[in-house]
mmCIF file as gemmi writes it, N, C-alpha and C atoms, coordinates in Angstrom:
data_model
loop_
_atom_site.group_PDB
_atom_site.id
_atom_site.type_symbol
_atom_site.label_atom_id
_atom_site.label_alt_id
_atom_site.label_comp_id
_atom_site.label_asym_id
_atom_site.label_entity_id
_atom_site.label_seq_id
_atom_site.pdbx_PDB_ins_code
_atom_site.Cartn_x
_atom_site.Cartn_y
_atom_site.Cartn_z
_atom_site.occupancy
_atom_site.B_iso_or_equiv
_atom_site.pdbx_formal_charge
_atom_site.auth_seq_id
_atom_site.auth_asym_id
_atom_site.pdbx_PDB_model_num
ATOM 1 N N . UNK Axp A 1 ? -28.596 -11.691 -34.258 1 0 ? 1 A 1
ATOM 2 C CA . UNK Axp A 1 ? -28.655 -12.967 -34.953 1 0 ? 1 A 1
ATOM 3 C C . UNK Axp A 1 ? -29.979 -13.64 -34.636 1 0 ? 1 A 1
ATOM 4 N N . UNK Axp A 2 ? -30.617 -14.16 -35.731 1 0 ? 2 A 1
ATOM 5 C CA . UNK Axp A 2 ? -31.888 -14.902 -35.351 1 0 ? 2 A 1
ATOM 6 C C . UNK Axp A 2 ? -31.933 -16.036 -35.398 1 0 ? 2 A 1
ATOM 7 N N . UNK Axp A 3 ? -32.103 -16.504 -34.318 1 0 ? 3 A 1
ATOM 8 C CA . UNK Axp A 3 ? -32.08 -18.285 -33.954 1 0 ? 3 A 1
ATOM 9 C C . UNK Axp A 3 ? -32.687 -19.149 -35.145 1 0 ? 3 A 1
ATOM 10 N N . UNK Axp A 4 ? -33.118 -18.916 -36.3 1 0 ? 4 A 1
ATOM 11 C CA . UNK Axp A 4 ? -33.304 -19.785 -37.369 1 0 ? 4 A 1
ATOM 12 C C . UNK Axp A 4 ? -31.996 -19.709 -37.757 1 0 ? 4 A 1
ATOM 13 N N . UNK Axp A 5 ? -31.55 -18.353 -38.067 1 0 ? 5 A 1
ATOM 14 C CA . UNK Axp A 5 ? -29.826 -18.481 -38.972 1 0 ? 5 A 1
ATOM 15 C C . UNK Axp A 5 ? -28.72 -19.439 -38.961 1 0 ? 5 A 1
ATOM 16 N N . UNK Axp A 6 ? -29.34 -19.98 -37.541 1 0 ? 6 A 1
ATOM 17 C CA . UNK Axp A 6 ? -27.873 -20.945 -37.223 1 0 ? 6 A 1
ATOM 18 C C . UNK Axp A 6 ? -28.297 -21.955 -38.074 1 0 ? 6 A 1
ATOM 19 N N . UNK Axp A 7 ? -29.291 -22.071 -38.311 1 0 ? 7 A 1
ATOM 20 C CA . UNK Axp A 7 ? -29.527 -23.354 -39.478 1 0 ? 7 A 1
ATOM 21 C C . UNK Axp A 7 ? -29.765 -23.123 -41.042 1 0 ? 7 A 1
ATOM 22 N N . UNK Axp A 8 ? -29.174 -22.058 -41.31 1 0 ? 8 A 1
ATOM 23 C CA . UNK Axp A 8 ? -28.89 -21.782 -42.335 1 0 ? 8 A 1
ATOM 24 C C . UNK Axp A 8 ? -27.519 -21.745 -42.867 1 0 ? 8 A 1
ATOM 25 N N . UNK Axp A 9 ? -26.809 -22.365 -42.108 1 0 ? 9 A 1
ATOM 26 C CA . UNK Axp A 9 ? -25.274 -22.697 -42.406 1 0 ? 9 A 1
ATOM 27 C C . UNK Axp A 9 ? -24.994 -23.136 -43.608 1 0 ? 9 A 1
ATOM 28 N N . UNK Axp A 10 ? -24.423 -23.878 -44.265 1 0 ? 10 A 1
ATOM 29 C CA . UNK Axp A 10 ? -24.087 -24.395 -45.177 1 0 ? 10 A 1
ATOM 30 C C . UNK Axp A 10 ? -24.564 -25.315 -45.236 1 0 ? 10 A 1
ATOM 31 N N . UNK Axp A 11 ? -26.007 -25.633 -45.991 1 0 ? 11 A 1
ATOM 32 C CA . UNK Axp A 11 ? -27.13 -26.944 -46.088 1 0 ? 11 A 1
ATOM 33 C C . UNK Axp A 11 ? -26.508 -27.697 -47.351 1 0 ? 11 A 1
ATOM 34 N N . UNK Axp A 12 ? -25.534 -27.922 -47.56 1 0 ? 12 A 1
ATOM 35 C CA . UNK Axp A 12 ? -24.936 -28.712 -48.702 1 0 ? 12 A 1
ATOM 36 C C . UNK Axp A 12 ? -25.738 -30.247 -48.478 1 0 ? 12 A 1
ATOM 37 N N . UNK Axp A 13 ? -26.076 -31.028 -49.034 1 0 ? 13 A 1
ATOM 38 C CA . UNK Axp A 13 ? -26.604 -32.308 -49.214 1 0 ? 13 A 1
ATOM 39 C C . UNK Axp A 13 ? -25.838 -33.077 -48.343 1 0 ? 13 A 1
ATOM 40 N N . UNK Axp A 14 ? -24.263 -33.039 -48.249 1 0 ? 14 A 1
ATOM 41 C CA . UNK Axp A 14 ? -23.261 -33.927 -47.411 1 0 ? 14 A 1
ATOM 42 C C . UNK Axp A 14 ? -23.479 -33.35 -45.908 1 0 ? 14 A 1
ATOM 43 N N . UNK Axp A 15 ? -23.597 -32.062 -45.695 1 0 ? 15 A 1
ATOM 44 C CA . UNK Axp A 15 ? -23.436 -31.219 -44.234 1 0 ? 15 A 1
ATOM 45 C C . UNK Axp A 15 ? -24.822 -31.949 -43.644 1 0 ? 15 A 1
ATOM 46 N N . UNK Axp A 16 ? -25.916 -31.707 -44.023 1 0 ? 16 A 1
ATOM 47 C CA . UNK Axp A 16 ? -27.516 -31.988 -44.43 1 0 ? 16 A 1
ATOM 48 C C . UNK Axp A 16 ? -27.174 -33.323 -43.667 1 0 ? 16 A 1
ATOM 49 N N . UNK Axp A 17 ? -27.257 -34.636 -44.401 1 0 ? 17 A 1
ATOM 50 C CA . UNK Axp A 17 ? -27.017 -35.49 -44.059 1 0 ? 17 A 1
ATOM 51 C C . UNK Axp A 17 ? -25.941 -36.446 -42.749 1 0 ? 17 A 1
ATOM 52 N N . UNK Axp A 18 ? -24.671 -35.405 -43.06 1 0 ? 18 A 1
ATOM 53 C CA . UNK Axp A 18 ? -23.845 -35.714 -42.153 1 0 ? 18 A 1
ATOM 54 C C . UNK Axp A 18 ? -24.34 -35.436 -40.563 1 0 ? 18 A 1
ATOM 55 N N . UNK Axp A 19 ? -24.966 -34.049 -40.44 1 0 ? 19 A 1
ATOM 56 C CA . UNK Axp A 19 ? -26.127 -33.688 -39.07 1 0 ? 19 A 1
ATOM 57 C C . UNK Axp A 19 ? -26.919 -34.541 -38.608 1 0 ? 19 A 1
ATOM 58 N N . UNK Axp A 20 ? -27.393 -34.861 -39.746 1 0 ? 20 A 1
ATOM 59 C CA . UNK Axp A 20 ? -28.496 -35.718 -39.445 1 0 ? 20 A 1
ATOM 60 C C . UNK Axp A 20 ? -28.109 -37.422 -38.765 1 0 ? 20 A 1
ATOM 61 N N . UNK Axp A 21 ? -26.787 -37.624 -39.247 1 0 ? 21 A 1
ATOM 62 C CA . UNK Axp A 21 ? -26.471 -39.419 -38.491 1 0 ? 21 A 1
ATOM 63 C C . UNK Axp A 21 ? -25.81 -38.784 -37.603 1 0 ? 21 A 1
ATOM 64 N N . UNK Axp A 22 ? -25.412 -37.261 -36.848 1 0 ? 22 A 1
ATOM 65 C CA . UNK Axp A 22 ? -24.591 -37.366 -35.688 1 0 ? 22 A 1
ATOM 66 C C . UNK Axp A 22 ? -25.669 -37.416 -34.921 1 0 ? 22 A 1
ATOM 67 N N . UNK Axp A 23 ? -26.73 -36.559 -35.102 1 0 ? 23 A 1
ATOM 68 C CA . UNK Axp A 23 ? -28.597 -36.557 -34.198 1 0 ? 23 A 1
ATOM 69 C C . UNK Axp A 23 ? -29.008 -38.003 -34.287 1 0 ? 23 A 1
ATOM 70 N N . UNK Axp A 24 ? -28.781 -38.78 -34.77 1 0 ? 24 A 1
ATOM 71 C CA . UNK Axp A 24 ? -29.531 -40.326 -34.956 1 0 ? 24 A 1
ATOM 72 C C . UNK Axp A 24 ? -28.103 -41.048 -33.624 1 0 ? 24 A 1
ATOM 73 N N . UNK Axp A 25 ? -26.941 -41.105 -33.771 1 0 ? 25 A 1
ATOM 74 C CA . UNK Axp A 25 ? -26.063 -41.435 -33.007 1 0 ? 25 A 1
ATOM 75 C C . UNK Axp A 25 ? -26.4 -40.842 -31.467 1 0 ? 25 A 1
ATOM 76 N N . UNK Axp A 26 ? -26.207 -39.457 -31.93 1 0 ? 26 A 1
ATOM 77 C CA . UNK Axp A 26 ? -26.538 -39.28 -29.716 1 0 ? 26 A 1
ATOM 78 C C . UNK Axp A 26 ? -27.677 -39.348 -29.735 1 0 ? 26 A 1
ATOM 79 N N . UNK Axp A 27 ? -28.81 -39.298 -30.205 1 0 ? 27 A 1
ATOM 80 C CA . UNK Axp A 27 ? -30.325 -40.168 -29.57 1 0 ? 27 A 1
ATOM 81 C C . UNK Axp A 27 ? -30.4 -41.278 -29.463 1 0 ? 27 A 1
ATOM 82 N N . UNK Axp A 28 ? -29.243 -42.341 -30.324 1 0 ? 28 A 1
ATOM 83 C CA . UNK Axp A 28 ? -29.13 -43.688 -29.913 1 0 ? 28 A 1
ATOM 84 C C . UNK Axp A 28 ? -29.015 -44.197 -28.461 1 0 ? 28 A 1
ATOM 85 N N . UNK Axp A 29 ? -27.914 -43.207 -28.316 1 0 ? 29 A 1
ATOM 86 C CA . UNK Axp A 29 ? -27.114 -43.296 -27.061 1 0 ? 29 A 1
ATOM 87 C C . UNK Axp A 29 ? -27.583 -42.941 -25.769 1 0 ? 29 A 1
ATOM 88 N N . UNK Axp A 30 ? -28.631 -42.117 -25.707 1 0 ? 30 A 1
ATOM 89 C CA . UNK Axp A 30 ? -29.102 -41.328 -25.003 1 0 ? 30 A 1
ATOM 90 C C . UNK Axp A 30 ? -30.706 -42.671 -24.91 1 0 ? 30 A 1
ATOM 91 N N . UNK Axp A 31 ? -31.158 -42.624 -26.016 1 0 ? 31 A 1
ATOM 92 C CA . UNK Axp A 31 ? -32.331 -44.027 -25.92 1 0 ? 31 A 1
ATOM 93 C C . UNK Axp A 31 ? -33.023 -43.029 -26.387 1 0 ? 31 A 1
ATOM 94 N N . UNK Axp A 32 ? -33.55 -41.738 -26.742 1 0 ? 32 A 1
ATOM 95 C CA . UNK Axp A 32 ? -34.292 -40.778 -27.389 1 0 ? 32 A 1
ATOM 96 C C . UNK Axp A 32 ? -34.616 -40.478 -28.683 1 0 ? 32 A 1
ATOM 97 N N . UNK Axp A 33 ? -35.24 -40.22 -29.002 1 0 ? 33 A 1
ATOM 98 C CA . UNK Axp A 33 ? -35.77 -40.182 -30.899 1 0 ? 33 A 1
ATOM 99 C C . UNK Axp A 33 ? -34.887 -38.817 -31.266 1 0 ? 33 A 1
ATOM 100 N N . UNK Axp A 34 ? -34.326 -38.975 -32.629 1 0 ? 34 A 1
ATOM 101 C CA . UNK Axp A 34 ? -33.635 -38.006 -33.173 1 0 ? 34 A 1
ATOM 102 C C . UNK Axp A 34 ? -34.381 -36.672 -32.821 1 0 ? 34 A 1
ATOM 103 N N . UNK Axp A 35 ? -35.94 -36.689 -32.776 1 0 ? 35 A 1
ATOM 104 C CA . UNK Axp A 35 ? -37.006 -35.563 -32.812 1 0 ? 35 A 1
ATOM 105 C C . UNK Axp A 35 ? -36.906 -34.679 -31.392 1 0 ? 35 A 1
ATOM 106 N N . UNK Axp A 36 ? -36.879 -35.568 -30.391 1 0 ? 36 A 1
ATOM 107 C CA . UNK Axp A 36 ? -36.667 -35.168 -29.162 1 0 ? 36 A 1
ATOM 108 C C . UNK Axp A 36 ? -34.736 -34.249 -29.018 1 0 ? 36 A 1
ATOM 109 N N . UNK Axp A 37 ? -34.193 -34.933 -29.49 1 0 ? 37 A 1
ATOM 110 C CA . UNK Axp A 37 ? -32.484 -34.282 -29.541 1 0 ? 37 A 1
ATOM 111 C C . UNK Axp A 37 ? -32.791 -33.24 -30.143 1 0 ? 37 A 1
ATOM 112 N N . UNK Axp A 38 ? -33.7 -32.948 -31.202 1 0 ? 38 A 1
ATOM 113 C CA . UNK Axp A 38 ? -33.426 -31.53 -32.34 1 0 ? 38 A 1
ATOM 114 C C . UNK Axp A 38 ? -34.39 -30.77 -31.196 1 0 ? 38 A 1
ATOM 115 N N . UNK Axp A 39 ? -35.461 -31.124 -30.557 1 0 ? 39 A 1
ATOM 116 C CA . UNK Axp A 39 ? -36.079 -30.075 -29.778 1 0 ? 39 A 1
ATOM 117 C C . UNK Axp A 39 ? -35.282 -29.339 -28.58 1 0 ? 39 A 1
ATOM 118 N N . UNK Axp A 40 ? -34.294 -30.398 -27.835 1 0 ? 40 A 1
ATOM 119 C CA . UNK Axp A 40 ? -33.385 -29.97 -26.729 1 0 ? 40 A 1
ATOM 120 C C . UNK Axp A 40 ? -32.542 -29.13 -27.221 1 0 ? 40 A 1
ATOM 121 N N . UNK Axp A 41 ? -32.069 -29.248 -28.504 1 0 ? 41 A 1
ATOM 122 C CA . UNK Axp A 41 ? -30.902 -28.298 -29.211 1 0 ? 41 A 1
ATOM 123 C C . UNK Axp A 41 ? -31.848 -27.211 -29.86 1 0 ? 41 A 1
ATOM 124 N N . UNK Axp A 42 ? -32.921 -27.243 -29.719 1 0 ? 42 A 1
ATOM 125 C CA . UNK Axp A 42 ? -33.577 -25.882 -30.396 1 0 ? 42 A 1
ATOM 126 C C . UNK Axp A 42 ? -33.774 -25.115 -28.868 1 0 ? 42 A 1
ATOM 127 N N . UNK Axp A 43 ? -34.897 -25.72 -28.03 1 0 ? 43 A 1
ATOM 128 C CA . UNK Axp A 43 ? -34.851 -25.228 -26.842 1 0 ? 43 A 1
ATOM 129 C C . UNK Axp A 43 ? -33.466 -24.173 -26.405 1 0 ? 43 A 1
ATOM 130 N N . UNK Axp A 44 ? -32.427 -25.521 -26.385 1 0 ? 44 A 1
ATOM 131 C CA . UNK Axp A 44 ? -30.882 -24.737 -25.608 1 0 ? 44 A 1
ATOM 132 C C . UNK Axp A 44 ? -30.509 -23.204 -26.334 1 0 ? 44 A 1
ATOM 133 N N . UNK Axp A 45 ? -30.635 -23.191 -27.891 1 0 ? 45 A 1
ATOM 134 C CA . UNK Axp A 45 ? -30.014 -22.603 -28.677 1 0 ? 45 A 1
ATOM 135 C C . UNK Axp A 45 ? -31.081 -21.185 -28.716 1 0 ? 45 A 1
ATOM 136 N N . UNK Axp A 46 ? -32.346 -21.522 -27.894 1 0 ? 46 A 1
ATOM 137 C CA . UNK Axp A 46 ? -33.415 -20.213 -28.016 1 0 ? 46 A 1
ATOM 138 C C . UNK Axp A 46 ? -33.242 -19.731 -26.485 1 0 ? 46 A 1
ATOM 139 N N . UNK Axp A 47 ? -32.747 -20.555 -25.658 1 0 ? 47 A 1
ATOM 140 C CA . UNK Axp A 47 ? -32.401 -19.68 -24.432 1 0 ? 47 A 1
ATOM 141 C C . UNK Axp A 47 ? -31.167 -19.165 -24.302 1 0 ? 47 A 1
ATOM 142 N N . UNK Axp A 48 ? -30.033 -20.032 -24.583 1 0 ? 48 A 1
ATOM 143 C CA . UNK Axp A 48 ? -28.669 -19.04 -24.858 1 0 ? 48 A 1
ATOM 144 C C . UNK Axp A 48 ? -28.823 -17.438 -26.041 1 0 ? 48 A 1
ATOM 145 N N . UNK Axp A 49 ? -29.857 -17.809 -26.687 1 0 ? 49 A 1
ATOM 146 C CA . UNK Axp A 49 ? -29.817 -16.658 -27.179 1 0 ? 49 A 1
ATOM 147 C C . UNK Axp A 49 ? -30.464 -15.037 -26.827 1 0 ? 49 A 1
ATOM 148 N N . UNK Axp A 50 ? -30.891 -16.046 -25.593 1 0 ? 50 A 1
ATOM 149 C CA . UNK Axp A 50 ? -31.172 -13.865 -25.327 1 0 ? 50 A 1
ATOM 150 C C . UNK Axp A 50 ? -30.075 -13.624 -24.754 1 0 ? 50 A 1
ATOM 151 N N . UNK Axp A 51 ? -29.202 -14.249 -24.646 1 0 ? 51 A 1
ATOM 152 C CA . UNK Axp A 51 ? -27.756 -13.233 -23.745 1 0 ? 51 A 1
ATOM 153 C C . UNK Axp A 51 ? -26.694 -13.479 -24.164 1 0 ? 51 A 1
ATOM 154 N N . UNK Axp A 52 ? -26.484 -14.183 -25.481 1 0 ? 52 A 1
ATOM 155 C CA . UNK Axp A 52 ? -25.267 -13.865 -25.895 1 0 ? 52 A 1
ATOM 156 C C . UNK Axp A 52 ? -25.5 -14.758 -27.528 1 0 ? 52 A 1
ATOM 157 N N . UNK Axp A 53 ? -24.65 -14.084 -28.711 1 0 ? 53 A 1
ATOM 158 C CA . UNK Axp A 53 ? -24.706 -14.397 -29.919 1 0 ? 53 A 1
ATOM 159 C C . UNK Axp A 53 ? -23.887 -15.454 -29.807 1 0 ? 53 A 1
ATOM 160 N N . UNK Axp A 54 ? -24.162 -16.052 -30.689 1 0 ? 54 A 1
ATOM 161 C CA . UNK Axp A 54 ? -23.273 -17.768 -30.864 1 0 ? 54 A 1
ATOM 162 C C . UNK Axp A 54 ? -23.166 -18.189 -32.22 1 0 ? 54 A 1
ATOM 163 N N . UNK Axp A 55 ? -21.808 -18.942 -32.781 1 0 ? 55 A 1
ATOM 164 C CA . UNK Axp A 55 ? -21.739 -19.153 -33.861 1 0 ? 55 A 1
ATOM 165 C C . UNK Axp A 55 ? -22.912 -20.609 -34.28 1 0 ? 55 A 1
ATOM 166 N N . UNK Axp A 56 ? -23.578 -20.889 -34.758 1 0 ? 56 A 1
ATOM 167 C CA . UNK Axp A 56 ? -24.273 -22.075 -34.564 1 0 ? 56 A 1
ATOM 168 C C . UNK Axp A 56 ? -23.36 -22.874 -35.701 1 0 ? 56 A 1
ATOM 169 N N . UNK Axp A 57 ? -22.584 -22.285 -37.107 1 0 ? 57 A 1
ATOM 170 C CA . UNK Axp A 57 ? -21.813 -23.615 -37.391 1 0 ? 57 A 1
ATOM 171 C C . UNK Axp A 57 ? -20.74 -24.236 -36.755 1 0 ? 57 A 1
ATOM 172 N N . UNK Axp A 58 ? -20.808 -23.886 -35.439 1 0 ? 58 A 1
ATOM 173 C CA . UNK Axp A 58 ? -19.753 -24.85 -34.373 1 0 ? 58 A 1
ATOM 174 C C . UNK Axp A 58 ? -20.465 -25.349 -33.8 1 0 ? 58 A 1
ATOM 175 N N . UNK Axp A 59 ? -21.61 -25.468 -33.668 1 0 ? 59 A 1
ATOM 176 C CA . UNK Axp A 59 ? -22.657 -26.026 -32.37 1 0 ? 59 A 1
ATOM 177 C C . UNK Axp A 59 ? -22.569 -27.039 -32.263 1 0 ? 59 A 1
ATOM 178 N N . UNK Axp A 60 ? -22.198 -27.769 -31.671 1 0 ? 60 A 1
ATOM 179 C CA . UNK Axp A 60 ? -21.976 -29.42 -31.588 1 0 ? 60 A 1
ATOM 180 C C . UNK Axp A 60 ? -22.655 -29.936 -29.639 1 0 ? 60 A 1
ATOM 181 N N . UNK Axp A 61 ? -23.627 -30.916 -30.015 1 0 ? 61 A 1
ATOM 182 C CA . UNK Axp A 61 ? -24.576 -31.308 -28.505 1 0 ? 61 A 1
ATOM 183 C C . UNK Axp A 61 ? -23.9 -32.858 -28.744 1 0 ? 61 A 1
ATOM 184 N N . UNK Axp A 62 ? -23.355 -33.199 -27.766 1 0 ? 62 A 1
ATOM 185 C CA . UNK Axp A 62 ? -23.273 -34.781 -27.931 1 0 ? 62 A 1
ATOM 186 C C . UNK Axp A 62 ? -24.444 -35.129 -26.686 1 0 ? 62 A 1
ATOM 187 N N . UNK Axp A 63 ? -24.554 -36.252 -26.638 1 0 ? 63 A 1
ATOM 188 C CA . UNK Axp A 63 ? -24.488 -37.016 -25.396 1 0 ? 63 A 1
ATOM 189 C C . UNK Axp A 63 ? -23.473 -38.61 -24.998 1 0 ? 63 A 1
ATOM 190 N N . UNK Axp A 64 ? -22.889 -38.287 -24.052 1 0 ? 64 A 1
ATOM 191 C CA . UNK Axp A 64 ? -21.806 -39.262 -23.636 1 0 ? 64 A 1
ATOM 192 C C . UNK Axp A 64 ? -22.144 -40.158 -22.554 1 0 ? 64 A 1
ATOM 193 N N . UNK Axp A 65 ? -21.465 -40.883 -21.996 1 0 ? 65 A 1
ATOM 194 C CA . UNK Axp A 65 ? -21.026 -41.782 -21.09 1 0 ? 65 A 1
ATOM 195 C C . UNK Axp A 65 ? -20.146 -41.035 -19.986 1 0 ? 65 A 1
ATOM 196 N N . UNK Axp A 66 ? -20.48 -40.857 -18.914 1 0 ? 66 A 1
ATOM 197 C CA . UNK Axp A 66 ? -19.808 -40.865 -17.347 1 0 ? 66 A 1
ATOM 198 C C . UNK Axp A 66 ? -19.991 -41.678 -16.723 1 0 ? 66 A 1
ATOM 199 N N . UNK Axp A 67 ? -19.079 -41.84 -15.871 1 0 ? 67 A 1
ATOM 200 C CA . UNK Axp A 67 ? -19.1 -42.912 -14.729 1 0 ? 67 A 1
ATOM 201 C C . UNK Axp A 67 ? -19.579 -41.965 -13.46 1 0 ? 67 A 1
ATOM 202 N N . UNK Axp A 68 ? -20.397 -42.333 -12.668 1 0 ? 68 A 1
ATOM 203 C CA . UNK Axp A 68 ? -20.592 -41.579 -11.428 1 0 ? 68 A 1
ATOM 204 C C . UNK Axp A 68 ? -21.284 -42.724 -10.575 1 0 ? 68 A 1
ATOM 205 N N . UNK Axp A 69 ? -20.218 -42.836 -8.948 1 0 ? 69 A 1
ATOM 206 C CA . UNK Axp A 69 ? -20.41 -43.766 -8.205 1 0 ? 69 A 1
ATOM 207 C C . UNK Axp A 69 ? -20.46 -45.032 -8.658 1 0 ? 69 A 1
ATOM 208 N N . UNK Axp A 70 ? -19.315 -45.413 -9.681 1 0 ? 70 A 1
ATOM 209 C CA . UNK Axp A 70 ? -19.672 -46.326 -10.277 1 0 ? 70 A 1
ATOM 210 C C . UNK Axp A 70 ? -20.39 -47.084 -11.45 1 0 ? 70 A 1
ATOM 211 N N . UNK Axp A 71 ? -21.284 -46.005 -11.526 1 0 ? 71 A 1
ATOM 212 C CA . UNK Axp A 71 ? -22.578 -46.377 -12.834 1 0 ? 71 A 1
ATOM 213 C C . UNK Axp A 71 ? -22.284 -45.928 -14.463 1 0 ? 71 A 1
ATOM 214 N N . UNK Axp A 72 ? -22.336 -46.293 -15.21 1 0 ? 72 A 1
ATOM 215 C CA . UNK Axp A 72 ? -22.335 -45.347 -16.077 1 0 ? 72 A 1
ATOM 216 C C . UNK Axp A 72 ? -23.67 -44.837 -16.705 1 0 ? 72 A 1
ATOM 217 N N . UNK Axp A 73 ? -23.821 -43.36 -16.513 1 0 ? 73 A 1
ATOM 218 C CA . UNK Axp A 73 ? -24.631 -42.648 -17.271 1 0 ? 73 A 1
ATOM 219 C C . UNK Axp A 73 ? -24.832 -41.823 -18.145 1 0 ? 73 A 1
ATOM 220 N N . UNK Axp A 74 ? -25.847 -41.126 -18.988 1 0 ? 74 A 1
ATOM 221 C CA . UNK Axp A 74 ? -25.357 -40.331 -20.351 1 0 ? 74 A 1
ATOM 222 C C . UNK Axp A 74 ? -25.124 -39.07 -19.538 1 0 ? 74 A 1
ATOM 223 N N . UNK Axp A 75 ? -24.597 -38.163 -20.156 1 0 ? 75 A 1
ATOM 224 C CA . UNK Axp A 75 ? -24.039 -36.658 -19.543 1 0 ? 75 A 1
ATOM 225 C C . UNK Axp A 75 ? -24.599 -35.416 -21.443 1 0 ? 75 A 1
ATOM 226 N N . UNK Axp A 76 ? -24.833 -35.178 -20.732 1 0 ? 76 A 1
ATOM 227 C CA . UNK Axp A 76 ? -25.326 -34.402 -22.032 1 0 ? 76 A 1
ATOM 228 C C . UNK Axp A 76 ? -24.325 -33.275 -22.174 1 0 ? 76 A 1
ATOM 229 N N . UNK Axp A 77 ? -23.098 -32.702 -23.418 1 0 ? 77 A 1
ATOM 230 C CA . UNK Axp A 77 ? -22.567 -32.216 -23.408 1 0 ? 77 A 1
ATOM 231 C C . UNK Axp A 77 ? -22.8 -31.402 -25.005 1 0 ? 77 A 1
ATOM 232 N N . UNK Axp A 78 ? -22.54 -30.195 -24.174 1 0 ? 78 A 1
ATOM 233 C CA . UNK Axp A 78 ? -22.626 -28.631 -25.388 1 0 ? 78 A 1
ATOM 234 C C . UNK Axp A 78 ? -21.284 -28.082 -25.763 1 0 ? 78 A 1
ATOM 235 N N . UNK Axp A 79 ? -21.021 -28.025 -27.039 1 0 ? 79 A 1
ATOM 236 C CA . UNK Axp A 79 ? -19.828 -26.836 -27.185 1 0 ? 79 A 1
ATOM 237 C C . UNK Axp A 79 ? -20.682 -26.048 -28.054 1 0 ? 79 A 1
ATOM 238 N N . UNK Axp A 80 ? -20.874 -25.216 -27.604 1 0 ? 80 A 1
ATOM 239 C CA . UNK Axp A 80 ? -21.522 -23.856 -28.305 1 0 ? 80 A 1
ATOM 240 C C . UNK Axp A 80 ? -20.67 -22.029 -28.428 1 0 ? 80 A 1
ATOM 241 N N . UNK Axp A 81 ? -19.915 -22.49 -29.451 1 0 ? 81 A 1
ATOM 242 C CA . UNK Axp A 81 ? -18.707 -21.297 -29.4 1 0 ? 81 A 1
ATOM 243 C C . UNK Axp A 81 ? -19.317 -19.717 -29.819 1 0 ? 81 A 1
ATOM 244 N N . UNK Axp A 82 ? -19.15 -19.378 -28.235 1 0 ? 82 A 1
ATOM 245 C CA . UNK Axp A 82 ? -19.83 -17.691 -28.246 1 0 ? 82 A 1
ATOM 246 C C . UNK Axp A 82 ? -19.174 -16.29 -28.568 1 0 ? 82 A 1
ATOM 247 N N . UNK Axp A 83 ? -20.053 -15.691 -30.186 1 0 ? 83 A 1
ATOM 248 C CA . UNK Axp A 83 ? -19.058 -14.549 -30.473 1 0 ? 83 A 1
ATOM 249 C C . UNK Axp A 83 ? -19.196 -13.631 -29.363 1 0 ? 83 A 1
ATOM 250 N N . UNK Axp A 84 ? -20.551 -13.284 -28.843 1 0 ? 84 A 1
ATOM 251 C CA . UNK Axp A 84 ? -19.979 -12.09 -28.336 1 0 ? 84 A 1
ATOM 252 C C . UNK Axp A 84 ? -21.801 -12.194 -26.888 1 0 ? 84 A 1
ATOM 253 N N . UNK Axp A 85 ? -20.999 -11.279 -26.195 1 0 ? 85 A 1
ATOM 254 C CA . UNK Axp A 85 ? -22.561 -11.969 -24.641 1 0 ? 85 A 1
ATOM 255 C C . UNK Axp A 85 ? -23.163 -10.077 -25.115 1 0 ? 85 A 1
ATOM 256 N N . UNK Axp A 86 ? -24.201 -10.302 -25.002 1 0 ? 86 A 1
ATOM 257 C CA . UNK Axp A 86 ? -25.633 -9.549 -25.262 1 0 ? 86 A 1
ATOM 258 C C . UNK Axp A 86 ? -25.404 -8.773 -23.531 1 0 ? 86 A 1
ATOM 259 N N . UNK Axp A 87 ? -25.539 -7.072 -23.472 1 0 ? 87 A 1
ATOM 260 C CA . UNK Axp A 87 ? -25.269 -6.709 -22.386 1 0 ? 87 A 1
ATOM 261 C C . UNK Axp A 87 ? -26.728 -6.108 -22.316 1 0 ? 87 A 1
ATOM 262 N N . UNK Axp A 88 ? -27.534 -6.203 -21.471 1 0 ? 88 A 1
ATOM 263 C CA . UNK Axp A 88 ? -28.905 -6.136 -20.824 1 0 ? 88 A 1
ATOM 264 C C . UNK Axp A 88 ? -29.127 -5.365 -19.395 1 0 ? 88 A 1
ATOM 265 N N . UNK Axp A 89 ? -30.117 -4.565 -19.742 1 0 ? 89 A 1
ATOM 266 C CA . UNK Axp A 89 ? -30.425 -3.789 -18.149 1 0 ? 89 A 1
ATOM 267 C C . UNK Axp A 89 ? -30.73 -4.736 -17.25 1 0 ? 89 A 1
ATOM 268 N N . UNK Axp A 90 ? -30.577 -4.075 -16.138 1 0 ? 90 A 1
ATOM 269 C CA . UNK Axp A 90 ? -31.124 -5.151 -15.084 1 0 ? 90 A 1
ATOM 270 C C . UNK Axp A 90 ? -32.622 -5.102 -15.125 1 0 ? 90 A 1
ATOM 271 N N . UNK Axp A 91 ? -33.541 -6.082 -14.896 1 0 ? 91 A 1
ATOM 272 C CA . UNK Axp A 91 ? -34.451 -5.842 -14.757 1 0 ? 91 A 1
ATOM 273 C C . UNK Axp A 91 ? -34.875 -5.758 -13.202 1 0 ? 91 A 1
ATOM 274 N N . UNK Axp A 92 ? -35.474 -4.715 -12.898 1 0 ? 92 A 1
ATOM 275 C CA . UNK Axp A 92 ? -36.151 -4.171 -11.448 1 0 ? 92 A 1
ATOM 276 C C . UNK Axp A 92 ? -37.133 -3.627 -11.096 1 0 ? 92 A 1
């Protein structure tokens, strides 16, 4: 699978758009430009991919709210649903 494909999902005008205000929402949240969120989710989605194939029309990156010691901070969270893990020599 080639890491462009995942964005070749179903670009319908509604899907298109609908992506686009969930990336404007967690960069809100996060305080980051939509531009910076699409680079972290390109980044993530080009290193999970040397070791295992992934469906990318499930790919969903939020960023949330945790509490830790009290504070609340963003937590950056991935569901990235994996068909199948890439089996590789060791390198030595």
């Amino acid at each position: 699978m080639n890491v462009l494909d995942i964005f070749k999902k179903n670009n319908s005008s509604g899907n298109v758009a609908k992506d686009r205000l969930k990336l404007l929402l967690v960069s809100d949240r996060a305080s980051c430009s939509p531009e910076i969120m699409e680079m972290i989710k390109n980044d993530m989605i080009a290193v999970i991919a040397k070791y295992m194939e992934i469906d990318g029309s499930g790919l969903d990156i939020q960023i949330t709210q945790t509490k830790e010691n009290g504070m609340e901070i963003p937590a950056l969270v991935a569901n990235i649903p994996i068909l199948q893990i890439k089996h590789m020599e060791a390198e030595g």
